[in-house]
LUMMAR-585055 format. One record per residue (C-alpha): x, y, z; residue in three letters. Coordinates in pm, whole numbers, plus 50000, padded with zeros to 5 digits. Example, Ala and Ser with C-alpha at 12.3 -4.5 7.8 and 13.67 -1.06 7.14 Angstrom:
<vexses>
512304955050780ALA513674989450714SER
</vexses>
This chain:
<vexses>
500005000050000UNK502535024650116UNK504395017549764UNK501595030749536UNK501185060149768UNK504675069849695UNK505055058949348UNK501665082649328UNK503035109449452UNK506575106949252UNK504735105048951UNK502945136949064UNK505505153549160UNK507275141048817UNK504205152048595UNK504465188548794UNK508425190048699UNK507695182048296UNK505335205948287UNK507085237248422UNK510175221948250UNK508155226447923UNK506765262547981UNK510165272948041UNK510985254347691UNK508395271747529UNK509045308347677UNK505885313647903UNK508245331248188UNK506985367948108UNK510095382248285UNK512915371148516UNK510715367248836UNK508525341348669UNK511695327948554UNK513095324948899UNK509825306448985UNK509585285748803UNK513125271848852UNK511945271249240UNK509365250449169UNK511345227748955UNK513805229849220UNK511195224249525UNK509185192749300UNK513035178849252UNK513875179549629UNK510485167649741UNK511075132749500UNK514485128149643UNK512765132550048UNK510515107849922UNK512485082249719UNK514685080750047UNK511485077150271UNK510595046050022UNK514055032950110UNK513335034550444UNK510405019750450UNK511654989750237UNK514404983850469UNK512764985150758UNK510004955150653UNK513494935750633UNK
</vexses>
């Protein structure tokens, strides 16, 4: 259970990070503050996966 709750929410998270990824592809920052926020969300989706990709390691280890 826990696993599709975190493969969920990486896939989320994942689907979040394309799609900002993209409008920054395609030019939709309007100046250098949407810019900036955009890379913070990138940044903020990328740390969140990595908090819970490590949680999921956890959690597999400790049913060992």
């Amino acid at each position: 259970m826990n696993e599709k709750i975190l493969s969920h929410l990486l896939a989320e998270f994942q689907e979040e990070i394309d799609g900002n990824t993209n409008a920054l592809r395609q030019g939709a920052a309007k100046d250098f503050a949407e810019y900036k926020h955009l890379c913070g969300v990138i940044q903020g989706l990328s740390l969140a996966q990595s908090i819970v990709k490590a949680l999921a390691d956890k959690l597999e280890n400790f049913d060992e």
